[in-house]
N, C-alpha and C positions, 0 to 999 in steps of 0.2 A: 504494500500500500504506500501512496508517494504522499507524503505530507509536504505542502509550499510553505515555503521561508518565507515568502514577503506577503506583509497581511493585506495587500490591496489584492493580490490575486488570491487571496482566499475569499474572497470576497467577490473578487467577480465571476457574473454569473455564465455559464456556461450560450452556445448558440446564438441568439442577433443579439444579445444583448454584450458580447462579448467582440461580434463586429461592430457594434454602435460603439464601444470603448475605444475602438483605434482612432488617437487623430486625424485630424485629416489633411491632407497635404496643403501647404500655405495657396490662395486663391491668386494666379498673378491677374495685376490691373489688366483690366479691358482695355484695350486699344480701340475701339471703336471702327475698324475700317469696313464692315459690313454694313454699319450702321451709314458711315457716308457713301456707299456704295447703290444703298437702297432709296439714300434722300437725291442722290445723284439722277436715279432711274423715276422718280417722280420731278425731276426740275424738267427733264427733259420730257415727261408726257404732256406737264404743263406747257411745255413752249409746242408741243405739237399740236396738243386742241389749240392752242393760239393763232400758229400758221392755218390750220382747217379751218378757222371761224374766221378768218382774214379773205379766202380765198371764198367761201361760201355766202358772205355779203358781199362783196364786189363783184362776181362774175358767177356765183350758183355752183362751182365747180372748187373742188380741191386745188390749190397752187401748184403751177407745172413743175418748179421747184419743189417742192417739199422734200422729196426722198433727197435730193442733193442737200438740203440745209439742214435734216433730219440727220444724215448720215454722217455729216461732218461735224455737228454739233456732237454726237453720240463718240465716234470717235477721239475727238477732245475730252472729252469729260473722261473717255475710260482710261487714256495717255495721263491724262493728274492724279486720276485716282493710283496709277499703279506706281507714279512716280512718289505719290505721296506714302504707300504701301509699306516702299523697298526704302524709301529716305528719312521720311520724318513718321515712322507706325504707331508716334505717341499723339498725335498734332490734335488739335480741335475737328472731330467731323462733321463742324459746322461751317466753317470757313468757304471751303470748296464748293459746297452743294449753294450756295447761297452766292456767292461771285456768279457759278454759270446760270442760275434761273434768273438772277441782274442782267448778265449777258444776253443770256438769250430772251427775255421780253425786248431789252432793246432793240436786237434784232426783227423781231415781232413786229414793234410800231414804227423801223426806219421799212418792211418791206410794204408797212400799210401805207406809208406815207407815199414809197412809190409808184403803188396806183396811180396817183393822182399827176404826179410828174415820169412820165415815160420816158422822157428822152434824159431822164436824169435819174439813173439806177444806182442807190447807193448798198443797197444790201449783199451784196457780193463784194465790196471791196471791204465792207464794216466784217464779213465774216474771214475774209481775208486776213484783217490788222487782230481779230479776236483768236486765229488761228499763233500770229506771231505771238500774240501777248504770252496763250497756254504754252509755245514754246520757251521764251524768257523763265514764265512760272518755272517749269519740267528744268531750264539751265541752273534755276537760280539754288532752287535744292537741291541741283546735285553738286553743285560744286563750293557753294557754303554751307560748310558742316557745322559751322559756328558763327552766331552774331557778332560775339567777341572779337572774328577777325578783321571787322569794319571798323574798328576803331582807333587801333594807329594809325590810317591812311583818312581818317577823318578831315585834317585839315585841306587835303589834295581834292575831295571830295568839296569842300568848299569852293576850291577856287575853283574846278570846272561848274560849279551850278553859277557862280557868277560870272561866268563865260559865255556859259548858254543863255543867261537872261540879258546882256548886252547884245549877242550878235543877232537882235530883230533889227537892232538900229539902224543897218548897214541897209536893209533892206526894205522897198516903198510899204506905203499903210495899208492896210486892210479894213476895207469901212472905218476908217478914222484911226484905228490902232495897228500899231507898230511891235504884231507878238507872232508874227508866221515867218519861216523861212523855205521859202519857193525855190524849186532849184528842179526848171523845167515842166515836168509834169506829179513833182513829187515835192509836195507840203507838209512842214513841221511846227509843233509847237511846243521849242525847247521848253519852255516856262514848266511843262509838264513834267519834263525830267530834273529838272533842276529842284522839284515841290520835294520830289527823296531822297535826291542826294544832300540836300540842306535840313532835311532831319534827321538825317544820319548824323551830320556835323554839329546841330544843336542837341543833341541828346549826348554825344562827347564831351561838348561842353560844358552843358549844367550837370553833367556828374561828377566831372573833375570839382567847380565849381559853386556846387550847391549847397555846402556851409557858407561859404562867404557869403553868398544872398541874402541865407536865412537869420544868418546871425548877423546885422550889419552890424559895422565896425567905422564907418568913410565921414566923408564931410553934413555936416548938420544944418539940415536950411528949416529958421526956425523952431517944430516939434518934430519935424520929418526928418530922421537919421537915413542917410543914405547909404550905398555899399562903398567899398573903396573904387576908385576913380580908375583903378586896374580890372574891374569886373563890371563895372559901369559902363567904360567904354564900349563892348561889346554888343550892350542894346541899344545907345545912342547910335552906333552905327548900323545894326539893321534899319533902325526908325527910318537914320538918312537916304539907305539903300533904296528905302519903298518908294519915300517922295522920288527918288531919282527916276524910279519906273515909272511912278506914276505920271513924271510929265515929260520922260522923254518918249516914253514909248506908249503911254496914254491906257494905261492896260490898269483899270481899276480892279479886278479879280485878282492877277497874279499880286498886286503889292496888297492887296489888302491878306490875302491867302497867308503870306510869307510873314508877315508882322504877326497877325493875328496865330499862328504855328506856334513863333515861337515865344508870344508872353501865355499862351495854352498850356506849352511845356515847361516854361518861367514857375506855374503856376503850381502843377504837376510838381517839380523838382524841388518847390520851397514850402507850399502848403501856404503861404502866405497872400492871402485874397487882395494886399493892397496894393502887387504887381499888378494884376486886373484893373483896378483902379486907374494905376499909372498908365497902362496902355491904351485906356479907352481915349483917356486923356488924350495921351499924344496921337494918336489914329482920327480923333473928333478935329483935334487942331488940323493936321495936315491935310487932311480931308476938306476943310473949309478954304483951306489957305487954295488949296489946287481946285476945288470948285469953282471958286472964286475968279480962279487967272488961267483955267485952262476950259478953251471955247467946248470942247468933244465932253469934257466931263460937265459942266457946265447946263449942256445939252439935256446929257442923262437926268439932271436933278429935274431939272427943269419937267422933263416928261413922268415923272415920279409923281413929282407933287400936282401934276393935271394928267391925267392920263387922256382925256376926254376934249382938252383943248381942243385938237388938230378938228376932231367932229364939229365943232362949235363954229370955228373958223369957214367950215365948208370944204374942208382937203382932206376929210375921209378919217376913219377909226387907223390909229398905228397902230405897232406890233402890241405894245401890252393893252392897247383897250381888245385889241382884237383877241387876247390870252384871256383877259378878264371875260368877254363874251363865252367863249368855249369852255368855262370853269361854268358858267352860270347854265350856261345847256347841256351839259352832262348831266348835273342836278346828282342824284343819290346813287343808283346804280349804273350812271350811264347810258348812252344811246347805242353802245355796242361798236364791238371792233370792226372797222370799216365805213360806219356808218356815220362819220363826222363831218366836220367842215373845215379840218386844217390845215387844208389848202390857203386858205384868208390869210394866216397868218403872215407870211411870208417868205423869205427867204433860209431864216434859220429857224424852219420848222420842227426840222430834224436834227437840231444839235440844241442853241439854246430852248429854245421853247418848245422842246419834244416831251416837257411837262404838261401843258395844256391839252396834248393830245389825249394825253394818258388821263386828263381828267376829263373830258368830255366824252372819248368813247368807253372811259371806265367807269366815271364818275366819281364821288368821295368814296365812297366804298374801293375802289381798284387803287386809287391813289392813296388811300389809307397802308394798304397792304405793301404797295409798293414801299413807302416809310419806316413799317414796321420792319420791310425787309434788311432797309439802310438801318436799323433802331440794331437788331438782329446784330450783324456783323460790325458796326461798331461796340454793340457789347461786349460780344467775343474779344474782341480786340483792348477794351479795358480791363476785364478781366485778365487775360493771359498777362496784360500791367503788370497786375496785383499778384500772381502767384510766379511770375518769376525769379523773384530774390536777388535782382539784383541791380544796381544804378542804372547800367546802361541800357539793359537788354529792357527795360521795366520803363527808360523815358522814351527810349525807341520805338515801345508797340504803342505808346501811350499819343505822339505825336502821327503815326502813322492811321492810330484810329480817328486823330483829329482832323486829320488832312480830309477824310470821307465827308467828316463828318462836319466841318467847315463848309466842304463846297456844298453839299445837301443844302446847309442852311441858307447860304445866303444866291444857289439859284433857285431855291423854291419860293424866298423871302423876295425875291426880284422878277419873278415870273408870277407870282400874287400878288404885286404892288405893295409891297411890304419895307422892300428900301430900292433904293436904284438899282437899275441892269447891270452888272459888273463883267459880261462875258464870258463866264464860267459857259464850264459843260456839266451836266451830269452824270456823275459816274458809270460805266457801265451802261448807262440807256442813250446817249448824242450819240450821233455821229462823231466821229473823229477816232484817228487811227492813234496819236498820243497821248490820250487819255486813256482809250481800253489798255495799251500796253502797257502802260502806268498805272493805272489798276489794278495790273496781274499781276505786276511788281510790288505793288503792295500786300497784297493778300498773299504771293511765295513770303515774304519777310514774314508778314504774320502765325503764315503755318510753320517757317522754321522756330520760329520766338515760343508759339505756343507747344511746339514738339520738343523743347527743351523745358518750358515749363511744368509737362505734365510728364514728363521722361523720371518714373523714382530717382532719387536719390540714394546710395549707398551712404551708410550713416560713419562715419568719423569713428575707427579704430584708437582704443585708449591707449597711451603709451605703457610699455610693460612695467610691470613694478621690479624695484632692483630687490627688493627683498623676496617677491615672488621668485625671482629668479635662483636663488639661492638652493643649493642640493638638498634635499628631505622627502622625507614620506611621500608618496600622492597620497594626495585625499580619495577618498572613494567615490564615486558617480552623486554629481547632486541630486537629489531628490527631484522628480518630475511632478507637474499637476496630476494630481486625481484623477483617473480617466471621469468621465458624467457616469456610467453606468455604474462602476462601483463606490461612485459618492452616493447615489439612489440608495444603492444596498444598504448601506452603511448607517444612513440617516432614518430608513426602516426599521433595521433591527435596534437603533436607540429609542427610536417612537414605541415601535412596540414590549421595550425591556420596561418592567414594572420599576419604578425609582421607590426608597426608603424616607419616608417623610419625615424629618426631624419629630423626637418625641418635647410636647412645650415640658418648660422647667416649673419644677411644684413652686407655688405660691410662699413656702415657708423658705426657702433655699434661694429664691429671689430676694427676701428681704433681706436675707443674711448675707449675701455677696452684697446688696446695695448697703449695708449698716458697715459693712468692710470697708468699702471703698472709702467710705465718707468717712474714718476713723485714720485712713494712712496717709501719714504724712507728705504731703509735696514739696519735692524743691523745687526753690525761687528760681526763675533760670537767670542766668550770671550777664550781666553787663556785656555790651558787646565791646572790646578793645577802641577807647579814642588813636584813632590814625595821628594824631598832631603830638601824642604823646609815644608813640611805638617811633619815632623819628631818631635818629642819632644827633646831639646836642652836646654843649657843654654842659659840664653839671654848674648849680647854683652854690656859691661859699658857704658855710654853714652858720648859722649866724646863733645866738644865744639859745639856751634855751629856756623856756620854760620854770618856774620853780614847780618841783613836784614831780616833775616829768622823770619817766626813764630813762638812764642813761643808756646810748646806742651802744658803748663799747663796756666794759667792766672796767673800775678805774682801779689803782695797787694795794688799795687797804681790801678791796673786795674777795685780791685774788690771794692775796696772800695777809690773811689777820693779823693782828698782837701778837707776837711770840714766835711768830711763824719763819721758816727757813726762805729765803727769796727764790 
């Protein structure tokens, strides 16, 4: 008969209950890549009832496209998913599925809008420039394995974004601004590259930098302590950089874009709301000062605060009364894709005010959604902020969710008559070939940022102890938890063992322990040591003493009497 040593397996019980006792192996984190796989395969059926409902108002018939725009959209989206699989397998699987159904409703409303202009087809070349972007995405992952490597080269990354925003100069205007660069049959808009390379460089900066802001230390004008005049300097000269665009090159978007980035990430980086302050300041001043003295921006204010003049005059509804009309006749759910009139608008149907479309043949409801989806992905985008841990990688996603989330506001805010036109596009839904590809350059940075975010961490190895290391005994195996099953047991057969109830003590034998106690004596407890006297000190001279008093020492009659031998 085999009797067990260890009283937990005597105890545990034989069959499932003794499979239920084994641990169980540690659970590794989800990666979630199914999960973006499946929201992937929904972006794309919603853009395909989209193309079908596009092509069945306007001609009764399916679009003769669709399998080609179906097919290349699909194969895009499964090239990031598997890029993102093999490269970043911890990333958000939100990111992705939500750039392409951005993408691809754009695509949507530029092929509705072609209807309406035949001899001017832009949806094949918008799927062309969305193709290049998912390429950049699929470069950018694989060959930045780290955030961290963007930022010794930070400063070089500066001076080419101030490259790219001067060299419009060289080249004539475009409807009044000076932000494209033409070269034959192929059109740029560096301002768009330059939005991330300049976040790259101020997220370098306010992380080296972001004690000095927050603690200022600098010169004091009046109650308003400033920072030192070495970390000063750097936002007085973006401030200057803007006004510079703003009236050489007349391009109210990109300098408001670029100020407004980086007192965002100022704000981000210090926690202190009175940079905010500071910047609306300076952005209100310079803003007046160049509305003021530049004819083109001048214009813009002018049709902001009338939208409705030009009708009154007799010269017909312009672009934003004509946006405002199209927001008013969409109404709640809309008049349906296809089924609009955004043709009126004009010329930047399909880039700036490709909003209006979306609210007329979607109405609040579709344009709701659409918001929610920009709401969506710059979430994701703050959060992965907040769980990175670290300066840069944390102002970097933090400015790169701004940049979305900037241009969102202020072409929605300008396409609703809410502040002036500033030229923006809308992310992901205009037309333009350097904004989509700059999009997907932000959302790769995002999905690296957040694949580092959510990538466990290996926890920090103690140093060994030198005493531990010392020759001796080993100890014997430390004791493990309880399996559950035989804590069950255990706690059973105590509930069920009968317990011994103390017997009370007789009534006469209490009073004689109470008549005890109150008879024995207590000691006083003893003074606690004064500190001022436990001191090392001279001693005091002895000074007389007393009549009466005892003598400290014994004097020579004491020690030796009358008669006595010395």
């Amino acid at each position: 008969m085999t009797t067990a040593t260890d009283p937990a397996e005597a105890l545990r019980p034989p069959g499932r209950a003794r499979r239920l006792a084994t641990p169980p192996p540690p659970v590794p984190r989800p990666r979630r890549r199914g999960a973006e796989l499946a929201l992937l395969a929904c972006a794309v059926a919603v853009i395909a009832y989209g193309y079908a409902a596009v092509g069945y108002a306007t001609s009764g018939a399916p679009p003769a496209g669709l399998t080609t725009h179906l097919g290349g959209l699909a194969g895009l989206a499964l090239l990031a998913h598997l890029v993102v699989r093999f490269r970043a397998p911890c990333a958000d699987p939100v990111l992705l599925p939500v750039a392409l159904l951005l993408n691809g409703l754009g695509l949507v409303l530029i092929h509705r809008l072609d209807q309406d202009t035949p001899g001017d087809r832009a949806a094949p070349t918008q799927l062309l420039w969305s193709t290049v972007g998912v390429a950049l995405f699929a470069a950018v992952l694989v060959f930045l394995r780290d955030h961290r490597d963007l930022r010794p080269r930070a400063a070089k990354y500066a001076f080419t974004a101030l490259c790219l925003m001067a060299a419009p100069i060289l080249f004539p205007a475009v409807n009044g601004a000076r932000i494209w660069i033409r070269i034959g049959g192929l059109s740029l808009q560096p301002s768009e590259f330059a939005k991330v390379l300049l976040a790259v460089f101020f997220a370098s900066y306010l992380a080296a930098n972001r004690h000095a802001l927050t603690f200022t230390s600098g010169p004091r004008i009046r109650r308003l302590l400033l920072p030192p005049w070495r970390v000063l300097g750097p936002i007085v000269a973006v401030w200057g950089i803007s006004l510079v665009l703003l009236i050489l090159e007349r391009d109210i978007g990109a300098s408001l874009l670029f100020f407004s980035l980086f007192v965002a990430m100022l704000y981000v980086a210090t926690g202190r709301a009175g940079w905010l302050a500071v910047g609306l300041l300076l952005a209100a001043a310079g803003a007046a000062a160049v509305g003021a003295l530049e004819p083109h921006v001048h214009t813009r204010v002018e049709d902001w605060l009338s939208p409705f003049r030009a009708i009154e005059e007799g010269h017909g509804p312009g672009q934003l009364a004509q946006s405002l009309f199209a927001f008013a006749a969409g109404g709640v759910l809309g008049a349906g894709l296809g089924q609009g009139h955004s043709l009126l608008i004009g010329f930047a149907g399909k880039s700036d005010f490709i909003l209006a479309t979306a609210g007329e043949e979607l109405g609040i409801a579709g344009l709701t959604a659409l918001f929610l989806l920009y709401a969506l992905l710059v979430a994701r985008g703050y959060r992965t902020a907040i769980a990175i841990g670290e300066p840069f990688g944390a102002l970097l996603a933090a400015g790169l969710a701004a940049i979305i989330t900037l241009q969102v506001v202020v072409i929605a805010g300008g396409v609703l008559g809410l502040i002036p036109l500033t030229g923006m596009v809308t992310p992901f839904l205009a037309q333009g070939g350097s904004s989509v590809v700059t999009n997907w350059v932000i959302v790769a940075l995002l999905v690296r940022l957040s694949d580092e975010a959510r990538t466990p961490r290996e926890e920090p190895r103690a140093a060994p102890d030198a005493a531990a290391a010392r020759p001796g005994p080993r100890p014997g195996p430390a004791p493990g938890p309880e399996p559950a099953a035989a804590l069950l047991v255990r706690l059973r057969d105590e509930a069920r063992t009968p317990r011994e109830e103390p017997r009370p003590e007789p009534a006469a034998a209490l009073l004689a322990r109470l008549s005890d106690e109150a008879r024995t004596p207590r000691e006083e407890p003893r003074p606690a040591p004064d500190p001022a006297a436990a001191r090392p000190g001279p001693r005091p001279a002895p000074g007389p003493e007393p009549a009466g008093a005892p003598a400290v020492f014994p004097t020579a009659d004491e020690t030796h009497p009358a008669g006595g031998t010395p």
